[in-house]
C-alpha positions in Angstrom: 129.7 83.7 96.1 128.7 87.5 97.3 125.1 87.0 96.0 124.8 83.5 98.1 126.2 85.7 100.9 123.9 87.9 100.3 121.1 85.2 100.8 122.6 83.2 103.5 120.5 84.3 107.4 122.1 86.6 109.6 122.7 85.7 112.6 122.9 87.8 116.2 123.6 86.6 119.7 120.6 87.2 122.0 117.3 85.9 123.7 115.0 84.3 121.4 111.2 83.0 121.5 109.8 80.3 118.6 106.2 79.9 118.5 104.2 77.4 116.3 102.0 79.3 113.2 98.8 77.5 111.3 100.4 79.2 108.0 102.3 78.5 105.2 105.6 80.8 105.5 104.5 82.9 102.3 101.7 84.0 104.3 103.6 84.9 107.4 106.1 87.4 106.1 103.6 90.3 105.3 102.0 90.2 109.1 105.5 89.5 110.1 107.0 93.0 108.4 104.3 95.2 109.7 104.5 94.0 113.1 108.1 94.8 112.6 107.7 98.4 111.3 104.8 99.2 113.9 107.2 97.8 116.9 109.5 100.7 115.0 112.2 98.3 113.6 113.4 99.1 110.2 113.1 96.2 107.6 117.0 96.5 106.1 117.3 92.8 104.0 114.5 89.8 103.5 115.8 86.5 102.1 115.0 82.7 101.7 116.8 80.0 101.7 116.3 76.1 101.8 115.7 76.3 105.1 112.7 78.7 105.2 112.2 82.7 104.6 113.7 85.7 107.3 113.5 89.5 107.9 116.5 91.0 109.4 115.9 94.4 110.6 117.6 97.7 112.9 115.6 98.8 115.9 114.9 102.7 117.2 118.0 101.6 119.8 119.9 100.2 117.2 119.4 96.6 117.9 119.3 94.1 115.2 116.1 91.9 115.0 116.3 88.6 113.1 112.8 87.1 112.2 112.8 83.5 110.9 109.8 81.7 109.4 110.8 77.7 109.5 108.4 75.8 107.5 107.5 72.7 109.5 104.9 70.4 107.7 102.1 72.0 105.0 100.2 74.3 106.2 102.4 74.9 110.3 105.2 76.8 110.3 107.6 78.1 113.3 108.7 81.7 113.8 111.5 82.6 115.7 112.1 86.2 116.9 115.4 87.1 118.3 116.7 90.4 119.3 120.1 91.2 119.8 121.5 92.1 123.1 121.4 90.7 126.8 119.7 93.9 128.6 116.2 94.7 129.7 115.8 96.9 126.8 116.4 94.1 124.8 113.5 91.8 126.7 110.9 94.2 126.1 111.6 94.8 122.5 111.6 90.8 122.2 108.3 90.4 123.8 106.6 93.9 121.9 108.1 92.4 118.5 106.9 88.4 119.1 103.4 89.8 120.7 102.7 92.0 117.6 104.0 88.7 115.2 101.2 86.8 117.2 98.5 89.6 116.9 98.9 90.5 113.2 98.8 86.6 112.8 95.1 85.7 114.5 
């Protein structure tokens, strides 16, 4: 039972934006963890589960950042980025950490 906690994804409360990916989710979670690092969030756990594969990380302010990769068909995929909080620190960091998902992804 603690390993499938373990493996389960986290969740926080806070704003969240989804956009569709032409990838398969194996080949979104290495441009996914960069853009994390270089938006300065620290990768603490990565997991998969039936569902699809997620990075859970701890921003420079202490925020937690959950990163989903949903598989939707073969081939398209949906990330979903959400930051913890309800502030305007926690907008920006939401819209730094999805751009840099996007960029790393083109």
């Amino acid at each position: 039972m603690e390993r499938e906690m373990r493996l389960a994804t986290p969740t926080i409360g806070g704003p969240s934006e989804e956009f569709l990916v032409a990838r398969d989710p194996a080949d979104i979670m290495a441009p996914a963890e960069a853009a994390l690092k270089e938006s300065g969030v620290r990768v603490v756990q990565t997991g998969s589960t039936d569902a699809g594969r997620w990075l859970f990380g701890k921003s420079l302010a202490d925020r937690r950042v959950l990163v989903q990769i949903l598989p939707v068909y073969p081939g398209r995929s949906t990330v979903k980025v959400t930051v913890e909080g309800a502030d305007n620190l926690t907008r920006e960091l939401l819209s730094h950490v999805s751009a840099g998902v996007r960029l790393r992804l083109r």
